[in-house]
Every structure is written in C-alpha cells, then in structure tokens.
N, C-alpha and C positions, 0 to 999 in steps of 0.2 A: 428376088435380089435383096430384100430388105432384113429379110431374117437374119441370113449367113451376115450381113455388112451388120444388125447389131451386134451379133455374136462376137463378131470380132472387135469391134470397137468397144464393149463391154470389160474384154480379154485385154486390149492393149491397155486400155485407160487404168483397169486395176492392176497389171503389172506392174505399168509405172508406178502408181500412185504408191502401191504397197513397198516397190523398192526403195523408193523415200523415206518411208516409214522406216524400213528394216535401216538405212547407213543411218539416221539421226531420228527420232519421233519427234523433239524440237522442231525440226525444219517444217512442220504441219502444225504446231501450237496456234495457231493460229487461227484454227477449226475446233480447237478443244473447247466444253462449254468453258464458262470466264468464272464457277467457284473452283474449278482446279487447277485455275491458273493464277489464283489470288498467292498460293506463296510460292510460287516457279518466278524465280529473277528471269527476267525480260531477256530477249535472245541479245547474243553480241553480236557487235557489225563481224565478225567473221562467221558467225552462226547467220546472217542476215543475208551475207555474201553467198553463202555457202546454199540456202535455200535457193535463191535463185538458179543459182548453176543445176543443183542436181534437181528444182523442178521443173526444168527448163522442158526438160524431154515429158514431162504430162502434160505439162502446159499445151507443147505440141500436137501431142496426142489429142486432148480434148476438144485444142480450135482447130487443127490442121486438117484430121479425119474428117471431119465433118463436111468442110471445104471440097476437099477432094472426092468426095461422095455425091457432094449434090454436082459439081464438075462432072462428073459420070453418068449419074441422072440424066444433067440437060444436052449432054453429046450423044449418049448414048439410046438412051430411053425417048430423048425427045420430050423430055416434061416443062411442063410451065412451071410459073412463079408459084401458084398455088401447089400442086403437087412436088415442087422442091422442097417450098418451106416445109409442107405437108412430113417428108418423110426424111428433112433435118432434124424438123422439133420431135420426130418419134426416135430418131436416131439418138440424138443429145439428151432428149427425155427420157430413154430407157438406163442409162446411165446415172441420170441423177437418182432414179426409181431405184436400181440396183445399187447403188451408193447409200439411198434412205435404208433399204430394206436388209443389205445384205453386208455391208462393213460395217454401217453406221451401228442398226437395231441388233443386229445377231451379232458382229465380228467384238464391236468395240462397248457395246453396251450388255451385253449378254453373257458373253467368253470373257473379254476385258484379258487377250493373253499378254503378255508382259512385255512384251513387241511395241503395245500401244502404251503404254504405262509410261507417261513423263518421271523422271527420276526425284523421289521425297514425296512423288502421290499417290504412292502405292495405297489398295484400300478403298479410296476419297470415294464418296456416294455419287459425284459428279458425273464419274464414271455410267451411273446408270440415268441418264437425266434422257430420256427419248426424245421429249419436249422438246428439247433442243436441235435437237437432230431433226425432227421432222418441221420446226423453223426453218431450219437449212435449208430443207428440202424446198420449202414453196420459196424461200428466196433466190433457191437455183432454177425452179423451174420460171421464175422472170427472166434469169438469163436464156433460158433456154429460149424463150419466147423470144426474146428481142435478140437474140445470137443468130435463130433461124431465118427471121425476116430479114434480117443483114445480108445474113451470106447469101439467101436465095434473091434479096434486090441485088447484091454484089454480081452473083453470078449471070442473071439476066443483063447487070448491064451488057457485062464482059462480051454473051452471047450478040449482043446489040451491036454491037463492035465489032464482032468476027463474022 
C-alpha cells in the first residue's frame, strides 16, 4: 500500500507545486537561493495575496495527503503510533527526496528552463547553487520529522476517542 500512496503523493504534490510555478515563478521566490534574489524587488501585497491563494492547493496537498494516509493506515491496516509515523515520515520524506533530487538538482539547477527563471535573472550562477538546495532539503526533512510525529500523535489520539 505504501508504494502506489508515494507515487501518488509524489505526482500530486509536484503538480501542484509546478502549476504555481507555471501562473507566476514569483509566488515561490521565496525558495530561490537569496544571490538571485538580491536585485528582484520584493513581491507586492497582491503578488503576496496572490501566493497564498494559488499555493493554497500545495499546501493542501503536502499536509492534507499525509493525514489522510496515515487516517487509513490506523482504520484500515490497524497500525500503531510507531508504524504510522513510520510510513508518514517515509511518505512526506520521499517528497522532499524527490523535491531535492529531482526539481531542485536536475529541474531547476541543471535544465534552469525559463519556467523557473525570475524576470532580470536570466544567466545568474545562483541558478546553479546545489548547496542550497540540499540546505533545503535537511531543513525539510526536520519538518518532515516533526510533521509525522504530529499527525501520527494526532491521529492516535483521534483513534483514542473513537
């Protein structure tokens, strides 16, 4: 059951994520490293507004799924607290892995196609900064740590309750 559920969480998460990308690459400056962001003026409160709204549905995707999985797990499967977290943190962690390795290193640091390119930093060497990117990565995989233990304490209580 865990394969197919990364597979697809993998799929949804970069769909959304990249449809973001595709209506503004602005509305994600905020994952760009910070030397190619040194001469990009700062987003406007309706570019600010505007993030929210259309990341609203990744957002979802990335807490929501996760939820809902380990939800199915403890009804379905019958799993405890350890094997929920167990196979949230592998769910939410293959995501960030596939985020590190596969938009971050190859999409946006490798290809750099002009989708991801902020407007005036065309070129910028920032573009290839890995470093950075796999920064990211271990500071996602603390959310991922502490996201899983959440939702699988969450979820146990819930079960505690019903």
């Amino acid at each position: 059951m865990l394969l197919p559920a990364l597979a697809l969480y993998n799929l949804v998460c970069t769909v959304t994520l990249l449809l973001l990308v595709y209506n503004h690459p602005r509305f994600m400056m905020q994952d760009y490293p910070p030397e190619i962001l040194e001469g990009v003026p700062p987003k406007t409160d309706l570019e600010k507004r505007a993030s929210l709204i259309f990341g609203l549905p990744f957002l979802l995707a990335i807490l929501i799924y996760p939820l809902i999985f380990g939800f199915i797990n403890k009804f379905t499967l019958e799993a405890d607290f350890l094997r929920n977290w167990l196979d949230i943190f592998l769910l939410m962690g293959s995501f960030n892995l596939f985020d590190l390795l596969v938009l971050d290193w190859l999409v946006f640091c490798t290809l750099t196609p002009p989708l991801f390119v902020l407007p005036g930093t065309e070129g910028h060497p920032g573009y290839k900064n890995y470093r950075f990117h796999f920064i990211a990565f271990l500071k996602g995989m603390l959310y991922v740590t502490a996201g899983s233990v959440l939702f699988a304490g969450f979820i146990e209580g819930i079960a505690l309750i019903l």
